[in-house]
N, C-alpha and C positions, 0 to 999 in steps of 0.2 A: 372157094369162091369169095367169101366174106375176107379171107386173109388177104388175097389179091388186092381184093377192094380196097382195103385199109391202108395196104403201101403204096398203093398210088395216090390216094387221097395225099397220104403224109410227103409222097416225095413232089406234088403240085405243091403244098404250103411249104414247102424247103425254097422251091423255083420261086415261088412268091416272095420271100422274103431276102433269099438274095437279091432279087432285081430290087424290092426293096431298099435292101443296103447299099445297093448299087446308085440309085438314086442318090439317096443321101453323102457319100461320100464320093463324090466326082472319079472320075479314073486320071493316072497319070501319064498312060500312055497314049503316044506320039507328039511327046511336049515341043516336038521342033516345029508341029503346026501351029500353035496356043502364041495368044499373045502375051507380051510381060504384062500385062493387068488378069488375065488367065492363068497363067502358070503362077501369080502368085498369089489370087485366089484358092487355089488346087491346092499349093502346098502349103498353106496357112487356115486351111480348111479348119472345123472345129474336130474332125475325126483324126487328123494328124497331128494339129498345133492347138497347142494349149497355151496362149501369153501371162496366166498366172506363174505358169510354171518356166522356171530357167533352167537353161540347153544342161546335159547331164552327159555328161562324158567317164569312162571307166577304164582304170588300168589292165595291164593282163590281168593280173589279181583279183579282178572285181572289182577294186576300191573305187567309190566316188570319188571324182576330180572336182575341184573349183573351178567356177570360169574366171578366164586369165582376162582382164579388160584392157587395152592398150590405151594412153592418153597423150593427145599433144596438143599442144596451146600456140596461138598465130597474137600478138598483143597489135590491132590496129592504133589504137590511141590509149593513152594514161592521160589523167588530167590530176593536177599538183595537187600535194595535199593538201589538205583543209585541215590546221593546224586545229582550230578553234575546233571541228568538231570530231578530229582523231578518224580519219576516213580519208579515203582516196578513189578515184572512179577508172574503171577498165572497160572499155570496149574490144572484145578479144572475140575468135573463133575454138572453139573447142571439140575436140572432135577423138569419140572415140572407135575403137576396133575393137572385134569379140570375134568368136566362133560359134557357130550353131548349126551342128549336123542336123536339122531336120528342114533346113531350107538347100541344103543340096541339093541341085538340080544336074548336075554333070552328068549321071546316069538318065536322070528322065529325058533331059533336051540335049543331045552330045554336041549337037552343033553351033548351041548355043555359045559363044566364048565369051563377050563381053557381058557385063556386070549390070543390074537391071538397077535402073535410076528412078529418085522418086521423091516427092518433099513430105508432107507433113502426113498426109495419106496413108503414104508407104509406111512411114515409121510408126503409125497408129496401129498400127496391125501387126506387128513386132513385138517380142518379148524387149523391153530395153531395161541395163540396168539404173537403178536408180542412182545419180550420182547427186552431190548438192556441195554448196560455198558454205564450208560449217564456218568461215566470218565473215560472209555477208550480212549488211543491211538493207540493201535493197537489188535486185536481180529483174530482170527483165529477156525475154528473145526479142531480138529487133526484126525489124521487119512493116510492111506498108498494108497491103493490101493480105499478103501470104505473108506468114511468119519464116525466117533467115531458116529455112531445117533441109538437110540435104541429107537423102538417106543412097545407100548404095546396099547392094544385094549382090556377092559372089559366084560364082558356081562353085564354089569347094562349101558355099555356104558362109565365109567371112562378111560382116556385117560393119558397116560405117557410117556414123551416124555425127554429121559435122552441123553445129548450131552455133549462128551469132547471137553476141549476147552480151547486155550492157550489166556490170556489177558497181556494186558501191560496196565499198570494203573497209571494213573496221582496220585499222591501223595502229599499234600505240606507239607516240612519238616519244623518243627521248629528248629533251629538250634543256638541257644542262647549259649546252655548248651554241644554243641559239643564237643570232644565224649564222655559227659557224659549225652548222652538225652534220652530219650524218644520219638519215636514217635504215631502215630496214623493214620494209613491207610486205609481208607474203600474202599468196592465195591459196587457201587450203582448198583441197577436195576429199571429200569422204563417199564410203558409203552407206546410205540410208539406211536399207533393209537388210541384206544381206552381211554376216560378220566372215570372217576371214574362211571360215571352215566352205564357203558358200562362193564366195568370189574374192577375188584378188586384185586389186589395182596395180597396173606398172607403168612407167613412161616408156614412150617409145627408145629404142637405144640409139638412133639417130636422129638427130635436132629434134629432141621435145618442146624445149618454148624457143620459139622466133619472134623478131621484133619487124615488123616494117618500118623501112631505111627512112622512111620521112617523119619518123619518132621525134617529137622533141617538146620539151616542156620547159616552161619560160621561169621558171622560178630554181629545177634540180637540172643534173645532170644525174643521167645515166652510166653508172661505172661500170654495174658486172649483175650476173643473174646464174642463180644455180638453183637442181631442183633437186627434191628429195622422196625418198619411199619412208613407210613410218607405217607402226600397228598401235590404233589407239585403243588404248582399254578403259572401256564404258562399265559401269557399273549403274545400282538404282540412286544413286547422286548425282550422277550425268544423264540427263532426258534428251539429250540431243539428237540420240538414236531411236527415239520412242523412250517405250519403258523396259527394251530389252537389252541385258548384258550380254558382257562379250568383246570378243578383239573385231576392232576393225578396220579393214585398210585405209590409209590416206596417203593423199600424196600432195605436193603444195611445191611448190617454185616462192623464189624470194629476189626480188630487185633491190639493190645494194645503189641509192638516191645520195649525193651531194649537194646541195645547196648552193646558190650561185648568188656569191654576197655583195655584188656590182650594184645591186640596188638599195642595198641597207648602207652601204659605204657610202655614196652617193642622196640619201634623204635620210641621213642618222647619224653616221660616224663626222662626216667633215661637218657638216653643220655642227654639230654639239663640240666638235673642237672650235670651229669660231667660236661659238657663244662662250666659250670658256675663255679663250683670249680675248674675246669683246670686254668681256667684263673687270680683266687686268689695264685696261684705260683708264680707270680709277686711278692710279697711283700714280699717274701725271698727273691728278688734279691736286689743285691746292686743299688740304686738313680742310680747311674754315668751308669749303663752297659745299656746303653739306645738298642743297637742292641735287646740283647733277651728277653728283655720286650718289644719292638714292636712289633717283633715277636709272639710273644705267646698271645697278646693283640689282633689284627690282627688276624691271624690266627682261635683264638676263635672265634671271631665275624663274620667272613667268614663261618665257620663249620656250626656255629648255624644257620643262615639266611639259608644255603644252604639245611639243615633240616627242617625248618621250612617252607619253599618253597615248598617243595617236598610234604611234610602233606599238605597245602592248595591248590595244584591243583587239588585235586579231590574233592573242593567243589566249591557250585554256590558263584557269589560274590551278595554276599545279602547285607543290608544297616546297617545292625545293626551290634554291636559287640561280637562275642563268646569269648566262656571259652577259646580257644584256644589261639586265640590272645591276649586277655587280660595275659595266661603265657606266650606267646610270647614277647609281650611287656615289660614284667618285667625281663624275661631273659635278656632282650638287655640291660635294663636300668643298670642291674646289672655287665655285659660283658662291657659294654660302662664308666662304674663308675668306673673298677681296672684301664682301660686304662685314664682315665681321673684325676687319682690320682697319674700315672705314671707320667703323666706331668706337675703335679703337685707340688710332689717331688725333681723332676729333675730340675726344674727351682731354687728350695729352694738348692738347693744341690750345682748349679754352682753360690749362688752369693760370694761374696769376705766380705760382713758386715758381724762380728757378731750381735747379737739382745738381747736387751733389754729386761729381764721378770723382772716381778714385783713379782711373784709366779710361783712355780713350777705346775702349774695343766692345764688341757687342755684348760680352756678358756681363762687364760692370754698368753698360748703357742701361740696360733691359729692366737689370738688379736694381738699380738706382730709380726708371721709371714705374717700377711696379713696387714699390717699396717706397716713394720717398720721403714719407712724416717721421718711418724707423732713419732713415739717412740724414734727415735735417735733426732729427735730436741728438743722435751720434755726435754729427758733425759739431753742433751746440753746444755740448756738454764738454767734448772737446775744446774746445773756445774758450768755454768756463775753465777750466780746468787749467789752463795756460793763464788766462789775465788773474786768476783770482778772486776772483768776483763774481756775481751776478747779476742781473737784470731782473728789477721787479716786475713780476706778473699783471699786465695792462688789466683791471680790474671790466673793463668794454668788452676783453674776449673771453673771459669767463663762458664755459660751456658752449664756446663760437671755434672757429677757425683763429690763430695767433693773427694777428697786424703783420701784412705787408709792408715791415721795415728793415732797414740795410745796414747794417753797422760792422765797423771796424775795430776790435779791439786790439791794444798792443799795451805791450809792458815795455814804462819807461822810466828812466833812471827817476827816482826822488830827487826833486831840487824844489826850494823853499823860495817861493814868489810874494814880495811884501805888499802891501797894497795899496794900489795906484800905476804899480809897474805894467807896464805894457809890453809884451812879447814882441819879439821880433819877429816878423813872416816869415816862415820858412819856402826856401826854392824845392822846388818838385827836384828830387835827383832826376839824371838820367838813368836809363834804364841800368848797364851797366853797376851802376851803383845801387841801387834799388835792390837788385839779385843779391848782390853781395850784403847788403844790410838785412835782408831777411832770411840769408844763409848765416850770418853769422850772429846776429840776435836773437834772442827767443822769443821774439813776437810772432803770432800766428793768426790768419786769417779769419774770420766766423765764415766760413764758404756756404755756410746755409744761407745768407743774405747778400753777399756780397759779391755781384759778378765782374768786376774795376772796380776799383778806387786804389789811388797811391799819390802821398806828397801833398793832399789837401793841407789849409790853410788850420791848426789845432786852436780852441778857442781855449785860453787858459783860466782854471778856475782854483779856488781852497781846497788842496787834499791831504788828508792824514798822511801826516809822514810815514808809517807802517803799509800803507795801501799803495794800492797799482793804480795809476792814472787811465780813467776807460773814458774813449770819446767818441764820441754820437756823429756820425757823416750824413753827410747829404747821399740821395738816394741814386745809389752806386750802378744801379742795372739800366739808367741812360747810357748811349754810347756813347756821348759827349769827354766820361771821364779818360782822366791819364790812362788807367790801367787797359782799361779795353781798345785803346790804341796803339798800347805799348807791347803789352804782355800776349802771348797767345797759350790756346789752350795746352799745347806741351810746353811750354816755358813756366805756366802755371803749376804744373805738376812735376817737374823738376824740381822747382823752388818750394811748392809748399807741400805737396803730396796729392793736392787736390786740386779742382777746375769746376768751374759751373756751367753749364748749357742751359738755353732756355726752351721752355717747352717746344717752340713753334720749330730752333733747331732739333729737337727730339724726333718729334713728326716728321719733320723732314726725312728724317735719317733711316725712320721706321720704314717709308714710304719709298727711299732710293734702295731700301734692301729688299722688300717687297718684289721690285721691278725686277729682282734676278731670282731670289727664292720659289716664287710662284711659279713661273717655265721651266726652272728645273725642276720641279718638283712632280709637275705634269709630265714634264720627257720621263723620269722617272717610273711614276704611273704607268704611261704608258707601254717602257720597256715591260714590265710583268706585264704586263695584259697580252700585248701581242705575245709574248713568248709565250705563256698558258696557253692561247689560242692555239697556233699553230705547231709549235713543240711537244707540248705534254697531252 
């Protein structure tokens, strides 16, 4: 009687505690009545689903399986990189697929077939795995009132889970070949929690990143985009995963960006070539007008820097040197070369010596203007050397500049003049004859002083019959005389070996070769630069 007793008591608190559990965990059957916010209450319950815990799949074997994550990426807009702060911005759809046998409903609801839909709700009640932008800087879900999250629920239990989403993405640019580069920008994905042994990331195998047709950004072109799988190994040096070691999946896509140089060509390249031929207008001006060749010297060179300024603030200052600067630099050198030829010139232009050539061509010219105190003593000593004689040291130029004076020395026969005798005047030969007497006499020109004179009128004075007769001329470097009407500078150098030029023709001469050296010299320039550019 007592035993009886005792097993019905026990088999009532059995009844009791199943209805109990019955309570507590809902039933799943007749799920074709239930609605999609029912049926996915029921099987997301806390006695069946656990969201700490991710879907667990097993081989024949036993073995744990990883979950397999699919990912593909929809790229709505890109916006241009931001050179200056190495970043670039994506507004993209990302959307991954998974498996999870314990949202199976195919057997509870059979007539269920299509897929139960749902936004942010849905997927809060979802195991999801954790994915993230290991180079982002800033990351956002877009969205207004409800955030961009569309979840989907399968009946075999497939899981899709599609979010918009605005990124800012670290980028590093290479910038060598600015703005004729190239970059390369990726977007990685990793992930967080789980390492490889746990879950697995793959791109889908049909069109993982797509681009919408109305892509376009105003600064690159878009040439090509590939994506890739990759296993990153974390250690306690890399916290990016937390503090836990390990391999773990990633996967990242890469846009392959060109530059569209229509607008650096356009507010950089041709302007700074003007400015560089503006400033070769210099050398049609005259040596002497020093004001507007300062000016325009000046002024180019302010213009340019103030351009070329303005183009490098919107990049980072990196350590290396770009295409930029390197035409920068050679603008200036070129801006800085007419100005430095101005003053150049102008130094040749104000001195008071004529100057000694040996030959008319540019490198005796140059020789002779950058040299010519060693050329005029030369040339002097030579002088001396032929008359015999010399000229006493004007005691006034003492530790000065020598006296701008003009003389003629020539050796002539000794003849014994008694006194009271007055010379005869001599007739200026014609040219003709002139040639021939100073080809066939040994008299020799002083060409340090002497730019014309020939056949002047000699004033006769008392000379030692042993001695050479030296005569003092009026000053020769007026046009007025014989010689600079007669003789020209190759006839002069025929006959004597030498010719004089004066400064202001030096200048000149510097200035007419200027006007062809300087364009060449830039065409030149220019050939290496564009061939580096686009060839190498």
């Amino acid at each position: 009687m007592n035993l009886s007793l005792i097993i019905s008591i026990l088999l009532n608190c059995l009844r009791l505690a199943v209805a109990a559990i019955d309570d507590d965990c809902p039933t799943l059957a007749n799920g074709d009545s239930l609605s999609q916010t029912q049926l996915i209450d029921r099987l997301t319950h806390g006695c069946r689903y656990d969201r700490l815990e991710r879907p667990v799949t097993y081989t024949e074997a036993g073995t744990r399986l990883p979950v397999d994550v699919y990912m593909r990426a929809y790229i709505y807009f890109m916006q241009n990189l931001e050179a200056h702060d190495l970043q670039f911005k994506i507004f993209a759809l990302l959307q991954m697929r998974y498996l999870d046998p314990r949202l199976n409903f195919r057997h509870v609801s059979p007539k269920r077939l299509q897929p139960i839909l749902g936004e942010q709700q849905l997927r809060d009640s979802l195991w999801l795995p954790h994915i993230f932008l290991a180079n982002e800087r800033d990351s956002s879900i877009l969205g207004t009132t409800e955030k961009d999250i569309l979840t989907s629920v399968s009946p075999d239990g497939t899981v899709i889970v599609s979010t918009r989403i605005k990124a800012t993405l670290y980028c590093w640019l290479n910038l060598k070949k600015f703005p004729f580069d190239e970059q390369h920008c990726s977007t990685v994905l990793e992930s967080w929690m789980y390492n490889t042994s746990e879950l697995v990331l793959h791109w889908e195998q049909k069109r993982p990143i797509t681009y919408d047709p109305a892509l376009h950004l105003t600064e690159f072109l878009l040439q090509r985009s590939w994506s890739n799988e990759t296993v990153i190994n974390a250690d306690l040096s890399d916290l990016r995963h937390g503090a836990f070691a390990g391999n773990y999946s990633s996967l990242s896509f890469t846009v392959h960006l060109t530059r569209v140089v229509g607008f650096y060509l356009m507010d950089y390249f041709l302007p700074s070539i003007l400015i560089v031929a503006i400033s070769w207008v210099s050398f049609w001006l005259q040596a002497d007008q020093a004001p507007p060749r300062i000016t325009l010297g000046t002024s180019t060179m302010l213009t340019f820097i103030t351009l070329a300024s303005a183009q490098g603030k919107t990049l980072p200052k990196v350590s290396y040197i770009k295409v930029s600067e390197v035409w920068f630099l050679g603008c200036t050198i070129f801006i800085f070369g007419s100005m430095v030829e101005f003053a150049f010139v102008n130094s040749i232009w104000r001195r008071k010596h004529n100057v000694p050539i040996r030959k008319l061509n540019s490198r005796h010219i140059l020789k002779s203007t950058l040299s010519p105190h060693l050329m005029r003593r030369r040339s002097h000593a030579r002088s001396l050397s032929f008359s015999g004689t010399g000229r006493q040291t004007d005691s006034s130029s003492l530790g000065g500049n020598p006296p701008f004076n003009n003389y003629l020395t020539v050796n002539l026969p000794i003849s014994t003049i008694t006194e009271g005798q007055e010379m005869a005047p001599r007739t200026a030969p014609n040219r003709k004859n002139s040639l021939h007497m100073l080809s066939s006499t040994n008299r020799k020109l002083d060409v340090t002083f002497v730019e014309s004179a020939l056949g002047a009128t000699v004033t006769t004075a008392a000379a030692p019959v042993a001695a050479a007769t030296s005569m003092e001329l009026p000053d020769f470097s007026s046009c007025n005389n014989l010689l600079g009407e007669e003789f020209s500078h190759e006839e002069q150098i025929a006959s004597t070996g030498w010719t004089t030029l004066t400064p202001q023709e030096i200048a000149i001469w510097i200035d007419s070769r200027a006007r062809f050296i300087f364009p060449i010299a830039f065409l030149v320039f220019n050939l290496f630069f564009w061939t580096f550019v686009y060839c190498i």
